[in-house]
PyMOL commands that place a pseudoatom at each C-alpha (Angstrom):
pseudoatom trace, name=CA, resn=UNK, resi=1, chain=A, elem=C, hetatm=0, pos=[78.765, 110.443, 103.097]
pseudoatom trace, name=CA, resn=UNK, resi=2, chain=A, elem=C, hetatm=0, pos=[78.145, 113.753, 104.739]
pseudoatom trace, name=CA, resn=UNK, resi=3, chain=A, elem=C, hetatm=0, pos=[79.928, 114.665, 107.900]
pseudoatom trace, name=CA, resn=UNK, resi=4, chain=A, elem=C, hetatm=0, pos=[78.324, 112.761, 111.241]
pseudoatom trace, name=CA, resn=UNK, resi=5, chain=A, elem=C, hetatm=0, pos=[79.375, 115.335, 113.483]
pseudoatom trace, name=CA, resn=UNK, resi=6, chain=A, elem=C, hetatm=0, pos=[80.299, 119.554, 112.647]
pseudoatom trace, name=CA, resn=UNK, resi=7, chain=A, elem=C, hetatm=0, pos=[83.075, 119.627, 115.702]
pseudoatom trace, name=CA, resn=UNK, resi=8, chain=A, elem=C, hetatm=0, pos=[86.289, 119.831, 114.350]
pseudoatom trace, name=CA, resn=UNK, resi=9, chain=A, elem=C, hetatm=0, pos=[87.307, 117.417, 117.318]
pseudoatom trace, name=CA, resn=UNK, resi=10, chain=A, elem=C, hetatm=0, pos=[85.508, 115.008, 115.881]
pseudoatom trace, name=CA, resn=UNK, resi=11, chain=A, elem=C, hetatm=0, pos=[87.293, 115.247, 112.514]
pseudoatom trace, name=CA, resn=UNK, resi=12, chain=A, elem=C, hetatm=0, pos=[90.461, 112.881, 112.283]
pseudoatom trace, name=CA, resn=UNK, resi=13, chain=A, elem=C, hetatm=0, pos=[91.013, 114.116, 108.760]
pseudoatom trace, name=CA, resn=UNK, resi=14, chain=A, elem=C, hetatm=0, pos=[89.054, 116.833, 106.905]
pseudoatom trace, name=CA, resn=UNK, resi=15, chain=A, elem=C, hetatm=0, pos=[88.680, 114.385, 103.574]
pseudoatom trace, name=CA, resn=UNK, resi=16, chain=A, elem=C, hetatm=0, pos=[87.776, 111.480, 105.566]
pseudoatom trace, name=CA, resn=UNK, resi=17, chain=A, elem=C, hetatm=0, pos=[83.786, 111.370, 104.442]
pseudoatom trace, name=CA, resn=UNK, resi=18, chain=A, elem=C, hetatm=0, pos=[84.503, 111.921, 100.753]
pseudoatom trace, name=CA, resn=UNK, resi=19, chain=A, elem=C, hetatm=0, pos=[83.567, 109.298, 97.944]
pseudoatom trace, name=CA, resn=UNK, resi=20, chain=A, elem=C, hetatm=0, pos=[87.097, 109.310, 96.448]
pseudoatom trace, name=CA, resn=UNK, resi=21, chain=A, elem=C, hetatm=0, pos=[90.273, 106.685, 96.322]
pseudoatom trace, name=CA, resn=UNK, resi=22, chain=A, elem=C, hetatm=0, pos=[92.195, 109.899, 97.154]
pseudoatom trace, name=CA, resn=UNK, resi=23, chain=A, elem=C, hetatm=0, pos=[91.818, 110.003, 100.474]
pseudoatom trace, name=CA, resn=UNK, resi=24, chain=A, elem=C, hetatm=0, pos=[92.543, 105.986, 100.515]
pseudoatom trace, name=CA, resn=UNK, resi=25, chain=A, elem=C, hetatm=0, pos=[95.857, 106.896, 98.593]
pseudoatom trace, name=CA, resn=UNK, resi=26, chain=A, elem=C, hetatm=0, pos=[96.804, 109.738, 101.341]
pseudoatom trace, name=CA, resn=UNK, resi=27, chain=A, elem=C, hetatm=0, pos=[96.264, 107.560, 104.488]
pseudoatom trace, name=CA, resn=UNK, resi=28, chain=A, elem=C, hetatm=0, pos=[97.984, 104.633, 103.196]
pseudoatom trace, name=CA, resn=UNK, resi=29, chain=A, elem=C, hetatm=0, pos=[100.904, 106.770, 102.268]
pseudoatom trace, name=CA, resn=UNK, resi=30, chain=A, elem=C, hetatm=0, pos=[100.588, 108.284, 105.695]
pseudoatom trace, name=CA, resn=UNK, resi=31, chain=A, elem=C, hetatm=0, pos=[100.733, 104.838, 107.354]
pseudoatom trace, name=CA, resn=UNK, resi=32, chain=A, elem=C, hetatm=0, pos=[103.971, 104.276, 105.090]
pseudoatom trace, name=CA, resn=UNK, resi=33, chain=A, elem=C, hetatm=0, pos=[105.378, 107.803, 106.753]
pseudoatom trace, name=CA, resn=UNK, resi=34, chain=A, elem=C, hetatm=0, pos=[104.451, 106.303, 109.779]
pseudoatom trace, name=CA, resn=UNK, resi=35, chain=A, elem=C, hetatm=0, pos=[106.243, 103.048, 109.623]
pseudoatom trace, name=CA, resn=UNK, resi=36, chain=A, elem=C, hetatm=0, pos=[109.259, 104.445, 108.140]
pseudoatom trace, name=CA, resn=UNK, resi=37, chain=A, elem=C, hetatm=0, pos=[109.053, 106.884, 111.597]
pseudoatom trace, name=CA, resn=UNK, resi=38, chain=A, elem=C, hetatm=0, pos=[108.752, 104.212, 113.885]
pseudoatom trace, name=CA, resn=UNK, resi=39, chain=A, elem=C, hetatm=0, pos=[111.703, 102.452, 111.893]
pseudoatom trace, name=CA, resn=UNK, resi=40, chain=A, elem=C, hetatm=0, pos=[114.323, 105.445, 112.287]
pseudoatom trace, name=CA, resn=UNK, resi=41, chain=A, elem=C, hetatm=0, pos=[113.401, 105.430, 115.940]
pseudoatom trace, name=CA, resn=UNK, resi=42, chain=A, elem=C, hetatm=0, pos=[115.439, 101.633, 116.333]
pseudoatom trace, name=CA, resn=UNK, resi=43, chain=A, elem=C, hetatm=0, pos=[118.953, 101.000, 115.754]
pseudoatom trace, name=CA, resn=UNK, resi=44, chain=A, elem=C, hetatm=0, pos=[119.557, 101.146, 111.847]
pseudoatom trace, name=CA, resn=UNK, resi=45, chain=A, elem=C, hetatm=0, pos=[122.850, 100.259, 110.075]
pseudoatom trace, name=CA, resn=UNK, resi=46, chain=A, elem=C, hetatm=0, pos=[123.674, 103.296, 109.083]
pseudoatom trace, name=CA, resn=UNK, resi=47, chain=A, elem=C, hetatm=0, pos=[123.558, 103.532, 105.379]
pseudoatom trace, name=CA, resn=UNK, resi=48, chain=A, elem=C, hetatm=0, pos=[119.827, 102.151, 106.016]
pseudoatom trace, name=CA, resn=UNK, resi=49, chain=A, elem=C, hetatm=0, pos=[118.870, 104.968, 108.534]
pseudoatom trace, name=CA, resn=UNK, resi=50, chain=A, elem=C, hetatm=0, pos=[120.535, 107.785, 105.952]
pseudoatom trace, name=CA, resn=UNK, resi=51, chain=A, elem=C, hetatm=0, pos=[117.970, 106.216, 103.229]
pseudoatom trace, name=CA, resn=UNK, resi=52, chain=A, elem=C, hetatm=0, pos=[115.063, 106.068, 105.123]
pseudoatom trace, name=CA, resn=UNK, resi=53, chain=A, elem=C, hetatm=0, pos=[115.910, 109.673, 106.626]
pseudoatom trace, name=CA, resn=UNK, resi=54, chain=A, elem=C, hetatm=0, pos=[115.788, 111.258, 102.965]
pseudoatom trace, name=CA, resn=UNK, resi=55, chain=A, elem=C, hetatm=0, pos=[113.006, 109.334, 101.330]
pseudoatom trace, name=CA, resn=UNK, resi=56, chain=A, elem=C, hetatm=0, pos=[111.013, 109.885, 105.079]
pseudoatom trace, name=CA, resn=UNK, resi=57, chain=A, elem=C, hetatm=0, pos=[109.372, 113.446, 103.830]
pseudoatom trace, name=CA, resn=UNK, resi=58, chain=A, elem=C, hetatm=0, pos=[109.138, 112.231, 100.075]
pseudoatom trace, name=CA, resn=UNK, resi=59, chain=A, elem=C, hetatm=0, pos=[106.777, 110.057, 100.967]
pseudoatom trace, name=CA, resn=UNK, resi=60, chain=A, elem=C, hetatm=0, pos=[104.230, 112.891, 102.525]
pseudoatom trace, name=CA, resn=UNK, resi=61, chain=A, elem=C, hetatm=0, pos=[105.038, 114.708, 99.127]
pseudoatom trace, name=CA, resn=UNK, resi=62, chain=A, elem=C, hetatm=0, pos=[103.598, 112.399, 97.615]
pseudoatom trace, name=CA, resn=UNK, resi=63, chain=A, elem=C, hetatm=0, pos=[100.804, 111.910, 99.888]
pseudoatom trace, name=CA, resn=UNK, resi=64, chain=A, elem=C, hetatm=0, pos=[99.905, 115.546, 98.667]
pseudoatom trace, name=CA, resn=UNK, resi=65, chain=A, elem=C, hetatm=0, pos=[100.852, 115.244, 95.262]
pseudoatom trace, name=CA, resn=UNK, resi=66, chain=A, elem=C, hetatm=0, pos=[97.308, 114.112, 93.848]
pseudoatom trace, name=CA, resn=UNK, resi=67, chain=A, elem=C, hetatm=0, pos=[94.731, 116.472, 95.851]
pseudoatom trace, name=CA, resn=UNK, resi=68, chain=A, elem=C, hetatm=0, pos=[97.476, 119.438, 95.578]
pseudoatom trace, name=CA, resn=UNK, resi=69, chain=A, elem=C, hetatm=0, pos=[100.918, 120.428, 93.841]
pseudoatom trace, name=CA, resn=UNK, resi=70, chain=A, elem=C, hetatm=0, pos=[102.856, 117.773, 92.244]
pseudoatom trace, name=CA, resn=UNK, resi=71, chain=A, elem=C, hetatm=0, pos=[105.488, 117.724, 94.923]
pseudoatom trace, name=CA, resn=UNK, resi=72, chain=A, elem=C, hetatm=0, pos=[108.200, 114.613, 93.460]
pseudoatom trace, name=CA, resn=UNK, resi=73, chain=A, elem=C, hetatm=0, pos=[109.981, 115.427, 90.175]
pseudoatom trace, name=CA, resn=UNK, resi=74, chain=A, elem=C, hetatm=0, pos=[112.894, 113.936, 88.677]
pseudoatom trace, name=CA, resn=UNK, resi=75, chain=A, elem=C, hetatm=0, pos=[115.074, 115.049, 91.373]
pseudoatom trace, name=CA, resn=UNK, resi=76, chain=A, elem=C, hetatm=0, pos=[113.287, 113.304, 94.243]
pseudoatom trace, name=CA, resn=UNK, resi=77, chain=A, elem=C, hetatm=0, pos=[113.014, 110.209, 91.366]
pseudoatom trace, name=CA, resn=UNK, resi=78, chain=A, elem=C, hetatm=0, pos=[116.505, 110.226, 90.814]
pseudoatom trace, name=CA, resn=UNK, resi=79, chain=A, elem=C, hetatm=0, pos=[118.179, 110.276, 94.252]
pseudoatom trace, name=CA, resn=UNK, resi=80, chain=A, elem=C, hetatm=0, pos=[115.681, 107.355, 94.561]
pseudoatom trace, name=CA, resn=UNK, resi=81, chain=A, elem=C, hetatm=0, pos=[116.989, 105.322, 91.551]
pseudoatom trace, name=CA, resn=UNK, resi=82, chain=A, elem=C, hetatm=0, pos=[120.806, 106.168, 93.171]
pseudoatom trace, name=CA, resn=UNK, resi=83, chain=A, elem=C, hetatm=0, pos=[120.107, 104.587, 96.914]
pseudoatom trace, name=CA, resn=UNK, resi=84, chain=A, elem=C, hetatm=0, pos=[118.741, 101.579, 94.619]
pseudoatom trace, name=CA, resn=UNK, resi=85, chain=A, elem=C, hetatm=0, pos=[121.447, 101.165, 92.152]
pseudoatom trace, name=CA, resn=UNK, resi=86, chain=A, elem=C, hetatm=0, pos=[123.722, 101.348, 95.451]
pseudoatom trace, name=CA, resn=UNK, resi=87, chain=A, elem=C, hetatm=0, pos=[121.881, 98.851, 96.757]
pseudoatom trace, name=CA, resn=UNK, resi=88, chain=A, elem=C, hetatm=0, pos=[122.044, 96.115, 94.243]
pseudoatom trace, name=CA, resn=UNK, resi=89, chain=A, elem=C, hetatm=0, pos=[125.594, 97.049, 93.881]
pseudoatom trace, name=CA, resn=UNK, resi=90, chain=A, elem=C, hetatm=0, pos=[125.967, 96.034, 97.969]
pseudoatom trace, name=CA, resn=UNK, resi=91, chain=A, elem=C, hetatm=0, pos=[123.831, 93.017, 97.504]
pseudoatom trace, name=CA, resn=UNK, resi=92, chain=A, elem=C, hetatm=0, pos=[125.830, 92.225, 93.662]
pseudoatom trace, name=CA, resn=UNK, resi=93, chain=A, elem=C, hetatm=0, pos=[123.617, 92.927, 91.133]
pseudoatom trace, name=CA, resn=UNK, resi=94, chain=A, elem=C, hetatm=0, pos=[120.474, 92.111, 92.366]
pseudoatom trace, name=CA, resn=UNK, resi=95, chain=A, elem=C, hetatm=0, pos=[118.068, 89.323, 93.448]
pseudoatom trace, name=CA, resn=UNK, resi=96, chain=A, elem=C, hetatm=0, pos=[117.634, 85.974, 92.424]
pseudoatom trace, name=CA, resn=UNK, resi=97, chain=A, elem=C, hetatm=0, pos=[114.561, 84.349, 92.767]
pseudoatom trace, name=CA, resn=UNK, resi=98, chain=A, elem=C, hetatm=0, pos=[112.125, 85.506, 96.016]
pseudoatom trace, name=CA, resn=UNK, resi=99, chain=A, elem=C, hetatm=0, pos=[112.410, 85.511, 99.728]
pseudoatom trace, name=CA, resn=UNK, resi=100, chain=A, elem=C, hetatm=0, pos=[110.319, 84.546, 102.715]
pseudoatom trace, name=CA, resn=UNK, resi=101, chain=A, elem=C, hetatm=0, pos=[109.591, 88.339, 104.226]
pseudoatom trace, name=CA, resn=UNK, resi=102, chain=A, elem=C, hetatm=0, pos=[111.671, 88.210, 107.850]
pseudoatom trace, name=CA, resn=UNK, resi=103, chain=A, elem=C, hetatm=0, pos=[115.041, 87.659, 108.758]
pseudoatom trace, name=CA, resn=UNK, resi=104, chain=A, elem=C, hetatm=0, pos=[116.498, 90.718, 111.067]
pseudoatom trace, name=CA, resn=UNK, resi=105, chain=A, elem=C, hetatm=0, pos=[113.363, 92.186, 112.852]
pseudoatom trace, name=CA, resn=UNK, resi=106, chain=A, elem=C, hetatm=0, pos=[114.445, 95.560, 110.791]
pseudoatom trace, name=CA, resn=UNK, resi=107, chain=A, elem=C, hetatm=0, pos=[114.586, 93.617, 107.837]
pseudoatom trace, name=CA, resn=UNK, resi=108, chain=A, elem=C, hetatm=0, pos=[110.710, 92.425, 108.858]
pseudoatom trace, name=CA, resn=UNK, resi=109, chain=A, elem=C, hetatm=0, pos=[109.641, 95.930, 109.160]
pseudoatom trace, name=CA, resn=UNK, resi=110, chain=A, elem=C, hetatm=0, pos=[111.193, 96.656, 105.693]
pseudoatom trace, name=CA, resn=UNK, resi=111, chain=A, elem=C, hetatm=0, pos=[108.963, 94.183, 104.270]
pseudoatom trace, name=CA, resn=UNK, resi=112, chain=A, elem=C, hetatm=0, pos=[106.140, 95.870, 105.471]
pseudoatom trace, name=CA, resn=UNK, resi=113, chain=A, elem=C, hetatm=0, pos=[107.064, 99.393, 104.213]
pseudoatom trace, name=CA, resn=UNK, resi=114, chain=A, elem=C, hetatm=0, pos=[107.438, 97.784, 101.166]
pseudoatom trace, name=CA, resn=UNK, resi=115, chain=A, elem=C, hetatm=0, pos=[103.806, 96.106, 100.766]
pseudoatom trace, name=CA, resn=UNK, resi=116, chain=A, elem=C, hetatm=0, pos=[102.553, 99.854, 101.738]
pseudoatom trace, name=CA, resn=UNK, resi=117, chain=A, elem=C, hetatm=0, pos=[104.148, 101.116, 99.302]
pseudoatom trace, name=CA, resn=UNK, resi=118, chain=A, elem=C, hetatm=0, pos=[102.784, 98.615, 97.047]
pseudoatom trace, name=CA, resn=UNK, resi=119, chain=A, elem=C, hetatm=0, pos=[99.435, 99.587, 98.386]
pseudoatom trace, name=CA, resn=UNK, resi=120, chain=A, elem=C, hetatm=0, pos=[99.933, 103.192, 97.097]
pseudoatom trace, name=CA, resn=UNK, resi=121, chain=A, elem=C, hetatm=0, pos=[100.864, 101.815, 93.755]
pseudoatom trace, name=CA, resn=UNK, resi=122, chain=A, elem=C, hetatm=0, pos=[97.140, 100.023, 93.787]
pseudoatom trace, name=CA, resn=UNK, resi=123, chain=A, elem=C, hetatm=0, pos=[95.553, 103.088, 95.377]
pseudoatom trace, name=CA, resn=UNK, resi=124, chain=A, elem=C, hetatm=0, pos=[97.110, 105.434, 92.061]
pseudoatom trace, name=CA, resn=UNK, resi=125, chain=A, elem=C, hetatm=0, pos=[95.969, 103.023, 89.949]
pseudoatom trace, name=CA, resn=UNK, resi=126, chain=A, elem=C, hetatm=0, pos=[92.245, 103.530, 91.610]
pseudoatom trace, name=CA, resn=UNK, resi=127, chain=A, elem=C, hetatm=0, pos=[92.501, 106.673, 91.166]
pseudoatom trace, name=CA, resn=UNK, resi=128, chain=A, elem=C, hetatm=0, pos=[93.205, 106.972, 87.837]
pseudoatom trace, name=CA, resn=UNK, resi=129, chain=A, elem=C, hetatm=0, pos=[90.655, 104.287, 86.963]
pseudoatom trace, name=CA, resn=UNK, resi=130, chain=A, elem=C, hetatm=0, pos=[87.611, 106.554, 89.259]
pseudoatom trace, name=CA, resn=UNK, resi=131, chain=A, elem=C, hetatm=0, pos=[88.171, 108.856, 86.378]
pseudoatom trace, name=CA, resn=UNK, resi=132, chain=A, elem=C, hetatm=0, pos=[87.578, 111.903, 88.621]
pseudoatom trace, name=CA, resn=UNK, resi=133, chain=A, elem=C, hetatm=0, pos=[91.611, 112.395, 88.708]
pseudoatom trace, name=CA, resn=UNK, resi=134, chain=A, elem=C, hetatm=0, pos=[94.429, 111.624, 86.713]
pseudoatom trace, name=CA, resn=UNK, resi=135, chain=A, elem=C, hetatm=0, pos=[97.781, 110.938, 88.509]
pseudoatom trace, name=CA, resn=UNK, resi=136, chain=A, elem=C, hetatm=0, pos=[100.980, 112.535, 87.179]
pseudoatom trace, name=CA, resn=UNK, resi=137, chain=A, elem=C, hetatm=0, pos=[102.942, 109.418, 85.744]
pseudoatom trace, name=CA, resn=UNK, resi=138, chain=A, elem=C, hetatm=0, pos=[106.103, 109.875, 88.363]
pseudoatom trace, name=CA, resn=UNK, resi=139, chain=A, elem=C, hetatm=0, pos=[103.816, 109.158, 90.885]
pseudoatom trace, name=CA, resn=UNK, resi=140, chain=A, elem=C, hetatm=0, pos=[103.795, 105.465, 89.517]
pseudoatom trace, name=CA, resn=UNK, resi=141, chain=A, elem=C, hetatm=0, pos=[107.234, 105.408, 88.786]
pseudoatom trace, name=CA, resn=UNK, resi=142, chain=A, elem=C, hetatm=0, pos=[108.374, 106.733, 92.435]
pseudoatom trace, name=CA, resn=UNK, resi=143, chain=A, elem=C, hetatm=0, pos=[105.735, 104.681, 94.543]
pseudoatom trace, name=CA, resn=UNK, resi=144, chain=A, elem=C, hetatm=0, pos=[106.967, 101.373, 92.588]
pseudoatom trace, name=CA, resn=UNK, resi=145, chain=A, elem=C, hetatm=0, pos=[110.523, 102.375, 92.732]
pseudoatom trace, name=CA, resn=UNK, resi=146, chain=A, elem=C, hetatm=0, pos=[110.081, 102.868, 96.556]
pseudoatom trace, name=CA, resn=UNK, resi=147, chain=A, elem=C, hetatm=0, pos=[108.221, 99.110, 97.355]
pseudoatom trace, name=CA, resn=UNK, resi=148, chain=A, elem=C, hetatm=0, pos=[111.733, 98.234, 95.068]
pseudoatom trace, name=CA, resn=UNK, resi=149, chain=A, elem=C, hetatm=0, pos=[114.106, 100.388, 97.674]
pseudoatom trace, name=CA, resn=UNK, resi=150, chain=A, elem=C, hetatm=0, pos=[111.987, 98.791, 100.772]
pseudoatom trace, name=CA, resn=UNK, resi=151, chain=A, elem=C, hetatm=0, pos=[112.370, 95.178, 98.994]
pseudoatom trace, name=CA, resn=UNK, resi=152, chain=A, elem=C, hetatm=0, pos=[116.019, 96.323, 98.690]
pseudoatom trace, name=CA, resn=UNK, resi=153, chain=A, elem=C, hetatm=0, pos=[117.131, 97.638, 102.120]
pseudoatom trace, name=CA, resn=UNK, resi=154, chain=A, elem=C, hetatm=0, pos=[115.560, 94.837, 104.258]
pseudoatom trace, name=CA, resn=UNK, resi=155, chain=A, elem=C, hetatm=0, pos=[117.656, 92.453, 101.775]
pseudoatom trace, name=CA, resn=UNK, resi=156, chain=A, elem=C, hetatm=0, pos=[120.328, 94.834, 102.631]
pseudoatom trace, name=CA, resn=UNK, resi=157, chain=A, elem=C, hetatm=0, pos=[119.483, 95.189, 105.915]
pseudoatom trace, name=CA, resn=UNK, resi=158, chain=A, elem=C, hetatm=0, pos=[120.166, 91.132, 106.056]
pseudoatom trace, name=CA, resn=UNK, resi=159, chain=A, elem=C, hetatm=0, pos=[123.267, 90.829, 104.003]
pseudoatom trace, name=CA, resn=UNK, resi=160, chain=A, elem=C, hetatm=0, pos=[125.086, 93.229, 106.790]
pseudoatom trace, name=CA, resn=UNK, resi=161, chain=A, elem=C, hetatm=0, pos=[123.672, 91.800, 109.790]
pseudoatom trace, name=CA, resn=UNK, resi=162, chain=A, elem=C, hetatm=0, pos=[124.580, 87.937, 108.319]
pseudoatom trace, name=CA, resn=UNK, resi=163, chain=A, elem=C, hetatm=0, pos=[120.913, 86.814, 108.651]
pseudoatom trace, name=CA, resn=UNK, resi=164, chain=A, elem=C, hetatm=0, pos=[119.912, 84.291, 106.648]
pseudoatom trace, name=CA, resn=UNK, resi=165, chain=A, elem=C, hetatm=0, pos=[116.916, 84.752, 104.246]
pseudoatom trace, name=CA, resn=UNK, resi=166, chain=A, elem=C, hetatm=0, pos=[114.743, 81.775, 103.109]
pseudoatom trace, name=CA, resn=UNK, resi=167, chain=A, elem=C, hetatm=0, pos=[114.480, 81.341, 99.419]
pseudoatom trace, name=CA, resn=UNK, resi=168, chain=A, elem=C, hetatm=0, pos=[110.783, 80.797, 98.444]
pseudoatom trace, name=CA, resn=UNK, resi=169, chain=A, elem=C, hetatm=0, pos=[109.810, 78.855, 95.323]
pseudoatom trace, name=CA, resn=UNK, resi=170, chain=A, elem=C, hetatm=0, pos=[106.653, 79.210, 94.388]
pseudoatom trace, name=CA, resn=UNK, resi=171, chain=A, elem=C, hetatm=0, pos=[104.251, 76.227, 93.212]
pseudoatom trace, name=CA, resn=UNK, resi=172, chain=A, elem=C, hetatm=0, pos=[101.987, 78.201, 91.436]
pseudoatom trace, name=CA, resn=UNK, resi=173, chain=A, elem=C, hetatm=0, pos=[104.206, 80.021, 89.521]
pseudoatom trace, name=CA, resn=UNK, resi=174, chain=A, elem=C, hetatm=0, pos=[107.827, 79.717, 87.162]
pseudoatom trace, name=CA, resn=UNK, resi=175, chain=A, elem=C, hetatm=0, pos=[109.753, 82.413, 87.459]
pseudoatom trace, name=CA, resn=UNK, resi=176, chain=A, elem=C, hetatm=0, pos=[110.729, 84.383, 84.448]
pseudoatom trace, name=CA, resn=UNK, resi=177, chain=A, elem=C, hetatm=0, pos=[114.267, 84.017, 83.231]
pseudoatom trace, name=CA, resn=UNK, resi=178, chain=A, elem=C, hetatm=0, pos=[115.343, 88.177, 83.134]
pseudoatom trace, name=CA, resn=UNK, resi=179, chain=A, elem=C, hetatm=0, pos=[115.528, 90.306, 79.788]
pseudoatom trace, name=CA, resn=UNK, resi=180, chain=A, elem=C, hetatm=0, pos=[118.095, 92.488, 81.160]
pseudoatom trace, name=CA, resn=UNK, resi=181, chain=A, elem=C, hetatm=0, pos=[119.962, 93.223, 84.186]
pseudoatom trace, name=CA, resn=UNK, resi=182, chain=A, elem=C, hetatm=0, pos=[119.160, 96.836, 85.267]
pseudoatom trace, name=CA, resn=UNK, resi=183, chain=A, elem=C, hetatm=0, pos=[115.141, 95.598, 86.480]
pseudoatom trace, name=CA, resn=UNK, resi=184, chain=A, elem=C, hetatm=0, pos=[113.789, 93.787, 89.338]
pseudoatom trace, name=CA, resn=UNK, resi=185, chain=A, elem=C, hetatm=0, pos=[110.214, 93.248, 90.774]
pseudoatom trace, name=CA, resn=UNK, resi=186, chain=A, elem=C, hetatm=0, pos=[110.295, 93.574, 94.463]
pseudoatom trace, name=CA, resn=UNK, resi=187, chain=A, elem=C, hetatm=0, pos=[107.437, 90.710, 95.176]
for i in range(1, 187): cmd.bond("trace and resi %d" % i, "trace and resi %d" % (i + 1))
show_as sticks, trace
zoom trace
């Protein structure tokens, strides 16, 4: 779609007419900026706030990481991976089974980063399925190791405030028994 309108006023993004999953990718990543924002602006525990504070400006690198420079490497990966190994340490190991999204009202707002970030996973994979541009593969791995972090923290987030979380057993599906103990599926 061509451009309604040549004001620049009248432009809320310049990539906003284009036929292209990109510019889905770099608005939902920008709404995931966004919530993590309005989440450092309320009283965090503080191990939670220092997380979200560092992983805050990845997430605009890797808004711009498809259209322009690859801006996450194995560094931004990797301090990733070590506030989510901490985690599961705190919360002993891991998770067992799935939880109802809620619990502390920060914990609530966790949830939601995460399904954004799951969002961004879908919007790489449309991307790289329009054939017109081919994601670098850390994108994947750091957008699904980030909904795992957000999955993480508002677990976190629960365990140190002593709120309860509700189990949820699903009826449509058995869960798998786990291969190994270094993976989880934030779901």
């Amino acid at each position: 779609m061509k451009p309604i309108s040549k004001a620049y006023h009248e432009f809320c993004y310049p990539f906003i007419y284009e036929d292209s999953p990109v510019c889905d990718f770099e608005i939902l990543a920008d709404e995931l900026c966004s919530r993590i924002g309005l989440l450092l602006t309320r009283e965090l525990p503080a191990n939670v706030g220092d997380i979200l504070e560092r992983l805050q400006p990845n997430v605009y690198h890797l808004n711009g990481s498809v259209r322009g420079k690859l801006a996450i490497d194995d560094a931004q990966f990797d301090e990733l991976l070590s506030d989510y190994q901490w985690l599961r340490q705190e919360l002993e190991g891991g998770f067992v089974g799935f939880v109802l999204p809620g619990g502390h009202p920060v914990a609530g707002e966790l949830h939601l980063c995460r399904c954004n970030a799951k969002k961004i996973v879908r919007a790489l994979v449309a991307i790289e399925h329009s054939g017109k541009k081919s994601p670098a593969p850390i994108l994947f791995r750091y957008a699904n190791l980030l909904a795992n972090v957000m999955y993480a923290l508002a677990s976190y987030t629960n365990r140190i405030t002593k709120t309860k979380e509700v189990e949820f057993v699903s009826r449509s599906y058995t869960l798998p028994k786990p291969s190994n103990t270094d993976g989880n599926c934030a779901d």
